[in-house]
C-alpha positions as CSV (number, residue, x, y, z in Angstrom):
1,X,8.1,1.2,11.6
2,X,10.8,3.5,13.3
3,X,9.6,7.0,15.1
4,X,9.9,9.9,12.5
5,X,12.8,11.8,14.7
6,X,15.1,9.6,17.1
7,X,14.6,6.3,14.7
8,X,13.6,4.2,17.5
9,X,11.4,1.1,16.1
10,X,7.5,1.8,17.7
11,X,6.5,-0.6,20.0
12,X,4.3,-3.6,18.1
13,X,0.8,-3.5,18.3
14,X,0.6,0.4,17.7
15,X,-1.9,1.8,16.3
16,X,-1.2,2.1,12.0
17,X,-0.7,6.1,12.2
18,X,1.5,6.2,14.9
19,X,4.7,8.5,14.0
20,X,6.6,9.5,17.2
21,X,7.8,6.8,19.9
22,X,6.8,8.6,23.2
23,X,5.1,11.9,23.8
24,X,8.6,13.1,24.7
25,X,9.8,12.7,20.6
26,X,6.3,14.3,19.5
27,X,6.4,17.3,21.2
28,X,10.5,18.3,20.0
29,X,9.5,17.3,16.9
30,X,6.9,19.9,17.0
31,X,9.1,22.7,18.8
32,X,12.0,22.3,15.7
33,X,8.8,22.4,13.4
34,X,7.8,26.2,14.6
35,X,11.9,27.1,15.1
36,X,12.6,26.2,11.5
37,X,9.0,27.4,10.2
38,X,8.5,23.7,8.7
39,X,5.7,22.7,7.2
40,X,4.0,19.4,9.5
41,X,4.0,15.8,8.3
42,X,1.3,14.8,6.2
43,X,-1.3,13.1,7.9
44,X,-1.9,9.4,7.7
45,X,-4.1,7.6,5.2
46,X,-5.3,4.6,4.9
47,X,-3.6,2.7,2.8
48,X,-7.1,1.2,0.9
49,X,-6.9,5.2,-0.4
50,X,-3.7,4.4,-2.5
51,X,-3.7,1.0,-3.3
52,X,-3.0,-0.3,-6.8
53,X,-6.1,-2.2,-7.0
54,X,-8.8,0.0,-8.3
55,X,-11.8,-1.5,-7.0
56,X,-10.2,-1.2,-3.9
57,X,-9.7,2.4,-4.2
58,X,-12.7,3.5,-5.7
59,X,-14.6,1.4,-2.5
60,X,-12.4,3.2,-0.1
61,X,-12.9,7.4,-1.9
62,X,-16.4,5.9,-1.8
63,X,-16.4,4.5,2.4
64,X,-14.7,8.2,3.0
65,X,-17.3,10.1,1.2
66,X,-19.8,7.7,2.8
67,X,-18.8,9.0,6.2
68,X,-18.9,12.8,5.6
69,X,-22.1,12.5,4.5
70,X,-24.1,10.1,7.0
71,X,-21.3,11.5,10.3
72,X,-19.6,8.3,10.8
73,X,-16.8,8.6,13.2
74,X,-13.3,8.6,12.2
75,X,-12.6,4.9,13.6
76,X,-15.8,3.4,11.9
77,X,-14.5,4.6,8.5
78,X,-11.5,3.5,8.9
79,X,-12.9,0.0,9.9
80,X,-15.0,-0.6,7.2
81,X,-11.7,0.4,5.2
82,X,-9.9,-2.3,7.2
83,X,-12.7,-4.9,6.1
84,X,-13.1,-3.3,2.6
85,X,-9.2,-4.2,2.1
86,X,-10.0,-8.0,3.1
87,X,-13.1,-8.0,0.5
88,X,-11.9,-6.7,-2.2
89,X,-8.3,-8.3,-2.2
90,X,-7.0,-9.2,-5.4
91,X,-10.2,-8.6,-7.2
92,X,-10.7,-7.0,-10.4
93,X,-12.6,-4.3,-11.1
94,X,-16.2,-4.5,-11.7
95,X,-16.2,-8.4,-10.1
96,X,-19.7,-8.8,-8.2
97,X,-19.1,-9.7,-4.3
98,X,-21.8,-12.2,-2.9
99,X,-23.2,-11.0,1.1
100,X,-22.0,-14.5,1.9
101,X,-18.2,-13.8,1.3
102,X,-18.9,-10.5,2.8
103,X,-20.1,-12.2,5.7
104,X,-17.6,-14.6,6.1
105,X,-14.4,-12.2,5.1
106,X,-15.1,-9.3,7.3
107,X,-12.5,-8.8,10.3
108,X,-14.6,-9.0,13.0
109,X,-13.6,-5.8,14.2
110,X,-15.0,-4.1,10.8
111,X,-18.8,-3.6,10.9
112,X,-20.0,-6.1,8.1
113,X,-23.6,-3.6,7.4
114,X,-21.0,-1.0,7.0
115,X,-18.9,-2.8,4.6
116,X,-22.5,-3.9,2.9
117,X,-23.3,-0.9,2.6
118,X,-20.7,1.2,0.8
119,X,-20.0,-2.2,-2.0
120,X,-24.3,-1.4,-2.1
121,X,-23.2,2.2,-3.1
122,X,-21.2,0.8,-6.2
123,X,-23.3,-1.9,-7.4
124,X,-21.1,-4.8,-6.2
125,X,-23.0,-7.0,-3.9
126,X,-24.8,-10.1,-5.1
127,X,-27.3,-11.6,-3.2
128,X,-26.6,-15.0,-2.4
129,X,-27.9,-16.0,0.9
130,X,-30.7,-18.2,2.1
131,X,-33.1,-16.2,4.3
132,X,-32.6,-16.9,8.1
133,X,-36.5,-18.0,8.2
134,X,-36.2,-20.5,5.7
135,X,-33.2,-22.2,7.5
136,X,-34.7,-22.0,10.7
137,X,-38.2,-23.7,9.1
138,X,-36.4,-26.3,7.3
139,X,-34.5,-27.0,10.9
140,X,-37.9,-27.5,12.5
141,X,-39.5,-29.0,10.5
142,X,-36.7,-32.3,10.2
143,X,-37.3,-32.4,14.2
144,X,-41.1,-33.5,13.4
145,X,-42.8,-36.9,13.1
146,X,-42.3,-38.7,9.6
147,X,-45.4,-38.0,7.6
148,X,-46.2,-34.7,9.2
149,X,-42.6,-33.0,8.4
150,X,-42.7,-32.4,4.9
151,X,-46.6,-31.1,4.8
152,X,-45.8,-28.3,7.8
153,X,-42.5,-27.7,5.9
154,X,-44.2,-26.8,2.7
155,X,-46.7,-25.0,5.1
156,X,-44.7,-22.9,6.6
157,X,-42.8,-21.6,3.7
158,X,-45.7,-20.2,2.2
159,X,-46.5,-18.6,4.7
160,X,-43.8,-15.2,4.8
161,X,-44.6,-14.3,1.1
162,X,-48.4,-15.4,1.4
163,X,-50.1,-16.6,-2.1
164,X,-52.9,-15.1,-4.1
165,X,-55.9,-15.8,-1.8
166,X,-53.9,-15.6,1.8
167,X,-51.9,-12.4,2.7
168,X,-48.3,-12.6,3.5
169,X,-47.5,-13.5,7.6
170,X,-44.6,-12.1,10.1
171,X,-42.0,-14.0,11.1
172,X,-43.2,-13.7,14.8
173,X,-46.7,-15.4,13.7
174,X,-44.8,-18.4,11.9
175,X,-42.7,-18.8,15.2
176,X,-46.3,-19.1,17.1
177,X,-48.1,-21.4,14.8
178,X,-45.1,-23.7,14.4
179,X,-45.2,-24.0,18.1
180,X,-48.6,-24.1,18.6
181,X,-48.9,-27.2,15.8
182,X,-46.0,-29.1,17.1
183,X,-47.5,-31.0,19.9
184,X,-50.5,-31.7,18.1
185,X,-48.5,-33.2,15.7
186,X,-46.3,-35.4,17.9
187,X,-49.7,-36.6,19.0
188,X,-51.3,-37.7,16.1
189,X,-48.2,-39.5,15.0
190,X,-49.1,-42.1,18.3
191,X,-51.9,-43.2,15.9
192,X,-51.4,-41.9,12.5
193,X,-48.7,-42.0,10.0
194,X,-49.7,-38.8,7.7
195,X,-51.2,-35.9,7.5
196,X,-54.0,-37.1,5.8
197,X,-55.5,-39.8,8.1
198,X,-56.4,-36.8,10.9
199,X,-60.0,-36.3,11.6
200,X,-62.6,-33.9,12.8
201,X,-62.4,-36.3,15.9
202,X,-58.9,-35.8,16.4
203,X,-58.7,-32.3,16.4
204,X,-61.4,-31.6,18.6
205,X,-59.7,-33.8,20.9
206,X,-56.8,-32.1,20.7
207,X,-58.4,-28.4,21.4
208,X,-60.3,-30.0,24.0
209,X,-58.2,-28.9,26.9
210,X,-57.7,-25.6,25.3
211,X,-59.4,-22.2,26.1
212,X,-59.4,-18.4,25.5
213,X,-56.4,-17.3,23.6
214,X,-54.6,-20.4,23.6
215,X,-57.5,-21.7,21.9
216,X,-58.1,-18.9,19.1
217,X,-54.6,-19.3,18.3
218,X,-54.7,-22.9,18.2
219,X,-57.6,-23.0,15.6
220,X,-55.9,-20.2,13.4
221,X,-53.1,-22.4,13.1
222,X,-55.1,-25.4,12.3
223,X,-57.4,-23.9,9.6
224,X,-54.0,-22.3,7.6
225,X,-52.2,-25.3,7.8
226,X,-55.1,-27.6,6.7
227,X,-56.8,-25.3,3.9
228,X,-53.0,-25.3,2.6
229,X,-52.8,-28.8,3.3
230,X,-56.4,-29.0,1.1
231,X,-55.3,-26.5,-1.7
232,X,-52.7,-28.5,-2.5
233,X,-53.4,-32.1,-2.4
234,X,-52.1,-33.0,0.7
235,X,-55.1,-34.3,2.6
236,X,-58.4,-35.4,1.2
237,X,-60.7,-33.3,3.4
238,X,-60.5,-30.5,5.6
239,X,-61.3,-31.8,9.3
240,X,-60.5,-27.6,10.0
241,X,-63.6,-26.7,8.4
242,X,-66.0,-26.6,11.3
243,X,-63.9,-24.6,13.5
244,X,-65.1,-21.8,15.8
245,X,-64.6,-19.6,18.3
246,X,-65.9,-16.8,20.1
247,X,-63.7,-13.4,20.4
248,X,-62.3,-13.6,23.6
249,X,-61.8,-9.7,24.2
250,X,-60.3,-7.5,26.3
251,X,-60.1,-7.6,29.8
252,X,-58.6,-4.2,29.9
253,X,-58.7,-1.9,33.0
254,X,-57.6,1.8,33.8
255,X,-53.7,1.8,34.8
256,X,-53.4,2.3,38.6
257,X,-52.5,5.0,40.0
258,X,-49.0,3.7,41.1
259,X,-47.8,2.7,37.3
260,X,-48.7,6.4,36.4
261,X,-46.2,7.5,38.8
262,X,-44.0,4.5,37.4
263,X,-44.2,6.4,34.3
264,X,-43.4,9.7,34.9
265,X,-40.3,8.7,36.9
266,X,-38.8,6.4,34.3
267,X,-39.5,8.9,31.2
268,X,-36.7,11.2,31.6
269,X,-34.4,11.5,28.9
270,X,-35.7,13.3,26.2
271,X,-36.7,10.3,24.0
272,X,-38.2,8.4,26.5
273,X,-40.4,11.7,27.5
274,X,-41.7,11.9,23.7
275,X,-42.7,8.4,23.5
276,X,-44.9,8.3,27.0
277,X,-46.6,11.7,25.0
278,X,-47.4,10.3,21.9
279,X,-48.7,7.4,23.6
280,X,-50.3,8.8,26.3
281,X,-52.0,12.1,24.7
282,X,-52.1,11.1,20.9
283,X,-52.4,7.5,21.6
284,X,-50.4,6.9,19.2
285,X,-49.6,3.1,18.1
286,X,-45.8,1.6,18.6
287,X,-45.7,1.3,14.8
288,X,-47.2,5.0,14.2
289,X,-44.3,6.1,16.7
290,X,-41.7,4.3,15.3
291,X,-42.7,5.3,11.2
292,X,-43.4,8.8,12.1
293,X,-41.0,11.0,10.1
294,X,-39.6,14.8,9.9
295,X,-42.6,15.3,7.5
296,X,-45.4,14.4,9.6
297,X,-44.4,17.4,11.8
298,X,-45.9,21.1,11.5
299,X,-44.7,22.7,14.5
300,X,-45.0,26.6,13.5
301,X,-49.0,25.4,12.6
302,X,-49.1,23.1,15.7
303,X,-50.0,19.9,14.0
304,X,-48.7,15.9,13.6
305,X,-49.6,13.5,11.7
306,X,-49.9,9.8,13.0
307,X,-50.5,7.1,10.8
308,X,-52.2,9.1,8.1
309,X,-54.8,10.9,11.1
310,X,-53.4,14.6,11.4
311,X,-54.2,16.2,14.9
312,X,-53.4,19.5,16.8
313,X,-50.4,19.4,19.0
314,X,-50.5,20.3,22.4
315,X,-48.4,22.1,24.6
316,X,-47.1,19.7,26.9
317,X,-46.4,17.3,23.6
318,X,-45.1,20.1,21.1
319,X,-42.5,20.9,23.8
320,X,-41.2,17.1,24.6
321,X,-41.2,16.9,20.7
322,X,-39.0,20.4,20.6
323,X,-36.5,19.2,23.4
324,X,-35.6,15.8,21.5
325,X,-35.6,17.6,18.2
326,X,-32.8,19.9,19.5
327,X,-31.3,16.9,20.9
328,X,-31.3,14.6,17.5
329,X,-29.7,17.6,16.2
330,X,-26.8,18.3,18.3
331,X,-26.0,14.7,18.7
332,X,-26.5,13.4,15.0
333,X,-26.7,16.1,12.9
334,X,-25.6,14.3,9.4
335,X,-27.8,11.6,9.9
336,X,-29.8,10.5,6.8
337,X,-32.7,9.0,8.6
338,X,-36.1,10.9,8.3
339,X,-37.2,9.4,11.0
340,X,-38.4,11.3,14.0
341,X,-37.1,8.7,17.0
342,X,-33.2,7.2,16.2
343,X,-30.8,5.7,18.3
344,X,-27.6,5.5,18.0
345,X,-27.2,2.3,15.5
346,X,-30.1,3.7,13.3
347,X,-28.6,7.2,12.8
348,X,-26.2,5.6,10.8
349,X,-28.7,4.8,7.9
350,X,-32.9,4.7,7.4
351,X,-34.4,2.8,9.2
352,X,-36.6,3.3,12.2
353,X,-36.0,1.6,15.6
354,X,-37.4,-1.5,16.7
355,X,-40.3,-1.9,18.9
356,X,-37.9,-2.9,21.8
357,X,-36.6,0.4,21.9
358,X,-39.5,1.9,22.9
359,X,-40.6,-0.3,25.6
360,X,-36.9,-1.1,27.2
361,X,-37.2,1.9,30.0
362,X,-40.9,0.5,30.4
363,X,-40.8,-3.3,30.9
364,X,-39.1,-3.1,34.3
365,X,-42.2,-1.9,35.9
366,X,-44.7,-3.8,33.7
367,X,-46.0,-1.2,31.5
368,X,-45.4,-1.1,28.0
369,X,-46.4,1.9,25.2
370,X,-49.4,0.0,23.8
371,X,-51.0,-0.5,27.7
372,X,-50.5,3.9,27.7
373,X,-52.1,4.0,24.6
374,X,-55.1,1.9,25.2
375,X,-55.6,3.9,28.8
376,X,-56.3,6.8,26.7
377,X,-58.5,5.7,24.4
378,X,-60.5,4.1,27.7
379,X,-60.0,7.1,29.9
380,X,-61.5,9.3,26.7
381,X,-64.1,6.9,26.7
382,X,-64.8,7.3,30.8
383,X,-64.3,11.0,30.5
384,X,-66.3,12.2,27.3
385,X,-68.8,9.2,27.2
386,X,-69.2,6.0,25.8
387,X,-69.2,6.8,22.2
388,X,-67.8,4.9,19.5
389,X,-68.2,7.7,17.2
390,X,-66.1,10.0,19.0
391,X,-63.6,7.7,19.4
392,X,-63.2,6.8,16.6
393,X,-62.9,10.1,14.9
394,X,-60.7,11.7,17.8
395,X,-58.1,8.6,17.6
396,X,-58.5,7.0,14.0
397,X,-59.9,3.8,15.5
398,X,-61.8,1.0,12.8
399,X,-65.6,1.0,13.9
400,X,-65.1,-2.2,16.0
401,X,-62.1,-1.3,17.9
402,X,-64.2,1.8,19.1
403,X,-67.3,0.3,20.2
404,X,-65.4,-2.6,22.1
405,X,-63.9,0.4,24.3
406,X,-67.0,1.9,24.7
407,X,-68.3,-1.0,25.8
408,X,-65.5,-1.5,28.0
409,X,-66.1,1.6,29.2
410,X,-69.6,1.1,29.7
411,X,-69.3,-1.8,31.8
412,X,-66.9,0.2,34.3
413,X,-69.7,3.0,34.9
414,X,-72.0,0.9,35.1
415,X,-69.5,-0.8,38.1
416,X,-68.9,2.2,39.7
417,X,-72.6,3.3,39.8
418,X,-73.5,0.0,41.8
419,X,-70.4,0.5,43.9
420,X,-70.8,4.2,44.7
421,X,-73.7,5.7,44.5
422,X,-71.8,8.9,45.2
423,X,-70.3,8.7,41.7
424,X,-67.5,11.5,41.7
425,X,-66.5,12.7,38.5
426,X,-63.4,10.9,36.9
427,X,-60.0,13.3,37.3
428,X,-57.8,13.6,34.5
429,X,-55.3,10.7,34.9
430,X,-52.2,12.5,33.3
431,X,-50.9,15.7,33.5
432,X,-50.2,15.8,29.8
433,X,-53.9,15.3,29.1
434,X,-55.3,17.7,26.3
435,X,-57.8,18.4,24.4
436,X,-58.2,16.4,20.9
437,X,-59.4,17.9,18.1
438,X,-62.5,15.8,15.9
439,X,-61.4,16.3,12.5
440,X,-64.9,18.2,10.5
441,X,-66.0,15.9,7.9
442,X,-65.3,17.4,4.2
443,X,-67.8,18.3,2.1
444,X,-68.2,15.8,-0.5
């Protein structure tokens, strides 16, 4: 390409709608433009807009109109053009694109979710790729004993989608029991050749050294993997069956007085203010923080709704909520995500942001949102009294989750009585501390 007014060729590597050669050549240019009244050059397009392949075009009106509407920047559009053009090459109209070759075709300076995502707009993407937690279980499991492999292989693939009488597990529990197994597998191979030829004996042996949580996680694993092993054929009996354990609870104390100050210092931009408040007035959940949406909100009435449990908004929280409202809006104001909390990857489409997000700001000084949240429910519990009932109604806690605080609680008066017989009344442990409203029951 030569500059549009002294000819000189551009210098390679510029970028695609370069015109002018130097700054020099650009700004004549525009001086003879407002002498001679000329109209200016057309701007550049891409040239996926007038390409002769259709599909191509269509994806390309389509990537453009994709932008407008969810506020992608100029230079993402034009990269998901740029990986659009790759894609489609020499493809016919209507032809079905698998993720694989989207994958695998995508410059790597195109955003492949992007691309994804405007094919997903016209129906052209084919699903064709193996889930990344089958791979990794079939990875695994080769790396285990002869005899044992294929059993926790067949295992653990049941496991994401679940079956009719076990409900479906995370990836992040597969990853544990996988790992808790392992070594008890690796053991049993010194003296068995299958699956089948474990006993009771064995496996109390193996969870002999074991305690607290290691040990409830280690029996968890164990029963799944031999009632699977049982449903289908794989052992004759069930040395599992016998297993127990008692609930190890929660060893959970009030957070000093030096991580409080922790807090406040590290919540300061407008995001990280509203999650300390949820968590630390509302007690609200990471997951109920992360899922809350534009229509859980009722600011002019003062209300929120967390996780189904609507409650009155205080003032402290209902202005940290305003402030990063008015913030979302300035800085993403076409985004297409309901969701309350967004970042700047998730503004570009729906979905909420990951639990890491919340705690990033946090983990540096060893808190995290769900150690705020379960100080409130424990300092409501020191404050207003013991009382499952309340608790349970003023944060939407199950029956047992409530009268485990309480008796947490409990234990700690009943500590600080023995201690100090002076027993001063306990001080309100954050500033942003309000009174919760009990939902009235309905009349049935």
């Amino acid at each position: 390409m030569n500059c549009a007014r002294c000819g000189t060729p551009l210098p390679a590597g510029s970028r695609r709608d370069r015109v002018y050669c130097s700054n020099n050549c650009s700004a004549l240019a525009s001086c003879y433009r407002r002498k001679n009244a000329a109209a200016p050059p057309p701007r550049w397009q891409h040239p996926a807009l007038e390409s002769g392949n259709p599909a191509l075009r269509a994806a390309a009106v389509h990537a453009r109109q994709l932008g407008q509407d969810r506020g992608w920047s100029p230079s993402t559009v034009r990269c998901a053009m740029d990986g659009l053009a790759v894609v489609l090459d020499d493809r016919p109209a209507g032809e079905r694109v698998t993720l694989t070759e989207i994958r695998t075709r995508t410059p790597r300076h195109a955003s492949t979710p992007r691309v994804a995502e405007v094919l997903a707009g016209l129906g052209l993407p084919e699903d064709d790729a193996t889930p990344a937690i089958r791979s990794w279980i079939d990875r695994r499991a080769s790396e285990l004993p002869d005899g044992f492999a294929e059993a926790v292989r067949a295992w653990l693939l049941v496991l994401p989608g679940g079956d009719a009488r076990a409900r479906p597990r995370s990836h992040a529990t597969i990853y544990v029991y996988f790992g808790t197994v392992r070594p008890f597998t690796e053991r049993w191979s010194a003296d068995h050749t299958h699956l089948r030829e474990v006993t009771a004996h064995d496996v109390k042996d193996t969870l002999e050294p074991l305690q607290g949580h290691q040990l409830r996680t280690a029996i968890a694993a164990l029963r799944s993997l031999f009632r699977f092993a049982k449903k289908r054929g794989l052992v004759f009996t069930n040395p599992a069956t016998r297993l127990e354990t008692s609930d190890a609870g929660h060893s959970l104390l009030p957070m000093a007085d030096a991580e409080i100050r922790a807090v406040e210092r590290v919540a300061i931009s407008p995001a990280q203010r509203l999650i300390v408040a949820l968590a630390a007035v509302h007690a609200a959940r990471p997951a109920a923080i992360r899922d809350l949406t534009l229509d859980d909100l009722d600011l002019p009435n003062r209300r929120i709704t967390l996780a189904g449990h609507s409650q009155r908004l205080g003032e402290l929280t209902c202005k940290t909520l305003r402030d990063w409202l008015d913030h979302r809006r300035s800085a993403w104001p076409r985004t297409p995500s309901r969701h309350v909390l967004i970042s700047e990857k998730t503004a570009l489409g729906v979905e909420p942001v990951t639990s890491s997000y919340l705690n990033w700001h946090l983990r540096r000084h060893g808190v995290t949102v769900e150690r705020i949240r379960r100080d409130r429910v424990l300092h409501e519990a020191l404050t207003a009294g013991p009382d499952p009932l309340h608790l349970a109604l003023v944060f939407n806690l199950s029956h047992t989750t409530a009268s485990r605080y309480a008796a947490i609680a409990q234990d700690l008066l009943d500590d600080q009585i023995e201690q100090d017989t002076g027993q001063r009344p306990v001080q309100p442990r954050y500033a942003s501390d309000e009174p919760t409203e009990i939902p009235r029951p309905q009349p049935r």
